[in-house]
N, C-alpha and C positions, 0 to 999 in steps of 0.2 A: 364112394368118393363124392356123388353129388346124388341128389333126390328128387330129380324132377317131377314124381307125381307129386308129394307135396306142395312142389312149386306151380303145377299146374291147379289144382284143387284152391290155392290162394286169388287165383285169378280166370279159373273156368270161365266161367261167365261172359266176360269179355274174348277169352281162348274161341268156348265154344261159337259166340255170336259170329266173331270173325271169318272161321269155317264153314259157317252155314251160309253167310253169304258170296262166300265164291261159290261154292258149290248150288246152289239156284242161280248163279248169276250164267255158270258155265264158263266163265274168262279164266279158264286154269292158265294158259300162259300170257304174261305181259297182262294181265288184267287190270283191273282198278288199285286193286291192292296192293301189285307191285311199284305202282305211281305215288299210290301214296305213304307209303312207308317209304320211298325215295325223297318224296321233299319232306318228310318226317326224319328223318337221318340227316338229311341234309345239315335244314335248322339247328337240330340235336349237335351235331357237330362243329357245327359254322362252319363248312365245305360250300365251296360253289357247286361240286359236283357231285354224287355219290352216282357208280354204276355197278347196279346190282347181279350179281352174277352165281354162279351154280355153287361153288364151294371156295373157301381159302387158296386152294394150290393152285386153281383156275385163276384167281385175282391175281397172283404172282406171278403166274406165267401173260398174262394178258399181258400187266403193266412192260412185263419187257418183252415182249413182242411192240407193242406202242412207241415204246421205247427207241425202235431200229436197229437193238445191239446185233452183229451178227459174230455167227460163228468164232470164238477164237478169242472175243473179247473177255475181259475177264472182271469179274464180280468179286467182291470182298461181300464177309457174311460169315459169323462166328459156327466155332466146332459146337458149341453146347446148345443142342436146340433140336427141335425133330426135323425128321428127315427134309420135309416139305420145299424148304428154301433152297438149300442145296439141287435137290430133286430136278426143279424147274430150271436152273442153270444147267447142270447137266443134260435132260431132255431136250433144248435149245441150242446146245451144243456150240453154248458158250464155257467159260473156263472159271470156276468154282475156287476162290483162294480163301480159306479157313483163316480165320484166327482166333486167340484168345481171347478171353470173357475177365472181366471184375471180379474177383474174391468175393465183394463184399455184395453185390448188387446182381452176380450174374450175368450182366448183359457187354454187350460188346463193347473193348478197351478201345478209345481212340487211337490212345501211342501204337497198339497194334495194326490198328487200320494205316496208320501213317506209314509204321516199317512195312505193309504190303503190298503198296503203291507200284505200279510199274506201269512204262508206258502205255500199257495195252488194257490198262485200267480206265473198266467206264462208270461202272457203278458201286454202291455200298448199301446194304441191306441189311441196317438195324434192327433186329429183333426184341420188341419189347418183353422181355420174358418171364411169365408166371405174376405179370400182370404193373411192371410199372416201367413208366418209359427211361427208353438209352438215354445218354449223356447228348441232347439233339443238337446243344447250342457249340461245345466241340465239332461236333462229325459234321454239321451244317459248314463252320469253318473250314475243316477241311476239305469240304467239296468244294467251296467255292474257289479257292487254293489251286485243287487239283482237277477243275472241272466236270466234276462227278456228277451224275445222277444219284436219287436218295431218294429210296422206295423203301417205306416203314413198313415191317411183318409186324402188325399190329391185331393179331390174331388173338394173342391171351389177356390184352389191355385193352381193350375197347371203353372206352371211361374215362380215364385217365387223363387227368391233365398235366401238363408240364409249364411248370413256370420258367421265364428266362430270367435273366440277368436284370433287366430294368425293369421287372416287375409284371411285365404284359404274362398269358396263359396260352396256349393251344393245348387242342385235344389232340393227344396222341394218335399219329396216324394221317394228321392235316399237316404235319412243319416240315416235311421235305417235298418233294416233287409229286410222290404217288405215295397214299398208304392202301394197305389190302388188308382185311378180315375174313374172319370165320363165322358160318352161324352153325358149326356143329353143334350138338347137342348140349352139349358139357360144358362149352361156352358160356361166359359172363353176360352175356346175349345172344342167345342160341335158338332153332327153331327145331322143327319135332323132322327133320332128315338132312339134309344137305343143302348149303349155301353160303353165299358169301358175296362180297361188295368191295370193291375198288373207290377211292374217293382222291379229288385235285380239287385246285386251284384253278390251273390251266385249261382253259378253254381249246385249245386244239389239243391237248391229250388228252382230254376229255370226248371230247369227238370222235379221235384215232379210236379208244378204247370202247366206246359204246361200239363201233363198227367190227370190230376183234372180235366182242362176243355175239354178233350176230354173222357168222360165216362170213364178215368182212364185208358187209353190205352197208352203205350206207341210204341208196335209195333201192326197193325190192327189186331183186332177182339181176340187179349190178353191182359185180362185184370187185371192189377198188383194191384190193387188201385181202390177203392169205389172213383168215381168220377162224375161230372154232364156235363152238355150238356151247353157250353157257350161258345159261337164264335160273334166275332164281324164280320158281313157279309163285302162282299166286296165294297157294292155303299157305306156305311157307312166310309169305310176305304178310298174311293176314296175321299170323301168329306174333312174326317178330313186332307187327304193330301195335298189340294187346301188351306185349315185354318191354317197347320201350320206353313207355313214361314212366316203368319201375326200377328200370337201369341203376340210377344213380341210388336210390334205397338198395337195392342190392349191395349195388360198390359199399356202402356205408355197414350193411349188416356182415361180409366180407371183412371189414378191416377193425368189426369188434369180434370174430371170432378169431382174426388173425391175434389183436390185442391181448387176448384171454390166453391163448396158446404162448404168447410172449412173455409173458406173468410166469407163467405157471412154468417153463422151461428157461428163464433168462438167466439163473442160477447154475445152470444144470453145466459143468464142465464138461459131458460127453454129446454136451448138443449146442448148434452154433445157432441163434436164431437167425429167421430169415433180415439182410441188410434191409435198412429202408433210403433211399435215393431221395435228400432230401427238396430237389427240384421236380420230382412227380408225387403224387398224392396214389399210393400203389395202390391196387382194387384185388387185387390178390386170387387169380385165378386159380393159382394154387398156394399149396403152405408149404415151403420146402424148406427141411432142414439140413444141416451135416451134420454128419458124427461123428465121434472123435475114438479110439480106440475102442468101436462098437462091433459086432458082426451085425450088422443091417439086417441082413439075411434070414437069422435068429430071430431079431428084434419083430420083423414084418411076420414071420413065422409065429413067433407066439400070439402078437396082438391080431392075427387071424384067428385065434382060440377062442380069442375075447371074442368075436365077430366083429372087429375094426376094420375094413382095409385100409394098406397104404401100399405107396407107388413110389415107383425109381421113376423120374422122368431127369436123366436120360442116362440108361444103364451105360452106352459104349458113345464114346465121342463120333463127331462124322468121319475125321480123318481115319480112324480106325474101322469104318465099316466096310465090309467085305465088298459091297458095290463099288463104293467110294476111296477105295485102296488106291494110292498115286503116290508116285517116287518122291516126290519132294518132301513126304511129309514118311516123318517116321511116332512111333511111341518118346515121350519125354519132349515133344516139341512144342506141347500145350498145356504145359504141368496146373494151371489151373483149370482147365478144362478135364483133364485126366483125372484128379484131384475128385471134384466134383463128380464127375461121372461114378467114382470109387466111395462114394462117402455121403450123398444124398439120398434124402426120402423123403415121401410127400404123405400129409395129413389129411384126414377129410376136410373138404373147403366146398360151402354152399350155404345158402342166403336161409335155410332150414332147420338148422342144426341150433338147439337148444342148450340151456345151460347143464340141465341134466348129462346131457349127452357128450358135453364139451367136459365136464368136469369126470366123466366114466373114462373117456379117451385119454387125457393127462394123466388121470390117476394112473393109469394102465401099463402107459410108457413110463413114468417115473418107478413104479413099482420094478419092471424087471430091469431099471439101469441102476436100481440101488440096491437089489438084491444081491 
């Protein structure tokens, strides 16, 4: 699904220098290179703040820790999506309210977030999903409305920009109160193990959360604040620093393999292509399609013959997962979300992938849905 050594091998050089010199310098944690790939992200993003931390579901859980929800309070945050977001509400042992997703866009419906509102409602957690951002200038609305907090999972869009109504841009992940990322691997900007970054505005939750991931310290060995143990290490931060002047090439090589794959399936009545939201410029962390009186199953089974892979992201909705099983929610009560989960599959997507290979992969699928 992605090729990272190719990807590395295009930019060794820079890769390997960056590695070498944490490792003679010895500042494996909080080093140089995690400073500087922090005001490099920064910039990159136009954030006041960027706080770099160990993984994605660590940034989630920080930002609402910083936050001050306690127990009880309840979070809106859509069924179509991995586990992650949910996860973090649940472990905090606040209260997780699901809803439906867009048909066309996949990502979280406003009118749903409206009908989920309930007193005891603090936050909403848009997920930008499979790489382009939610409807921000709605749900923005709405929070302001219903005094919400608005923490972007901007985990699969990192890139991404979203235009508003009058014309102005943010980068996905800057236009609500806190965004959080990922630098897994697989990631649109990913580094070679685990990490991730929280980014504001706000100068005092920016503080709070710098303190959150240091055991809740703000000056050494006093501790203000119940906090956890998440640093994104230095050869991590050297790496993602080598990746991010290619970011935006990437997003751009990303949305003509997506192009090619649109071409070549936009005819195809047993295949819906992926929507495009036309107020974000999508980066396309993945390429997902649905199917229409397909067996998927078959489909992904044969084009494993071919040596293709492809991916279900996300086979069973949240409300439907065995942890996440609660009375309120039954089967049928997220037909778009259930829909989806029943009926998508993902293509290979990465900044690598050639025209040879783009045209083996189409042929391959159009061949066994016209058979």
């Amino acid at each position: 699904m992605v090729d990272l050594h190719s990807q590395y091998l295009g930019i060794k050089a820079e890769i390997d220098k960056g590695i070498e010199e944490v490792i003679h310098s010895c500042a494996f944690i909080n080093g140089p290179a995690v400073k500087t790939f922090q005001e490099n992200f920064e910039k990159y993003l136009g954030v006041k703040h960027v706080i770099p931390c160990a993984n994605g579901t660590d940034a989630l859980q920080v930002s609402m820790m910083a936050l001050g929800l306690q127990p009880g309070d309840e979070v809106i945050t859509s069924s179509f999506t991995f586990i992650a977001t949910t996860e973090v509400i649940a472990l905090l042992k606040l209260t997780p309210v699901l809803v439906d997703v867009d048909p066309e866009t996949f990502n979280i419906d406003p009118e749903a977030i409206k009908r989920a509102i309930t007193p005891k409602t603090k936050a909403v957690v848009p997920i930008h999903l499979f790489g382009q951002t939610a409807p921000m200038e709605e749900i923005l609305a709405i929070a302001r409305e219903y005094n919400l907090y608005v923490i972007e999972d901007n985990c699969q869009a990192i890139g991404s920009d979203y235009r508003f109504d009058d014309g102005t841009t943010r980068k996905s992940g800057t236009i609500g109160h806190i965004g959080c990322t990922s630098f897994f691997p697989s990631k649109n900007l990913g580094c070679y193990g685990d990490g991730g970054a929280i980014f504001t505005n706000d100068d005092d939750l920016a503080k709070q959360m710098r303190s959150v991931v240091n055991h809740g310290m703000t000056v050494r060995y006093y501790h203000d604040h119940i906090g956890v143990n998440s640093r994104l290490d230095s050869i991590q931060a050297a790496i993602l620093n080598a990746k991010l002047p290619h970011l935006d090439e990437y997003a751009e090589k990303r949305r003509q393999v997506a192009d090619f794959y649109d071409h070549a399936f936009r005819k195809l009545p047993k295949l819906k292509i992926p929507g495009r939201y036309p107020k974000s410029n999508h980066v396309f962390h993945q390429y997902t399609l649905v199917t229409k009186d397909v067996d998927r199953m078959k489909l992904i089974e044969y084009l494993a013959t071919c040596e293709i892979p492809a991916m279900i992201y996300y086979p069973v909705p949240l409300h439907m997962q065995k942890a996440y099983l609660d009375p309120r929610y039954k089967p049928g009560d997220f037909p778009v979300t259930e829909h989806l989960c029943a009926s998508v599959f993902s293509l290979p997507m990465h900044t690598e992938l050639e025209e040879e290979q783009l045209i083996y992969i189409t042929q391959n699928v159009l061949d066994y849905l016209n058979h």
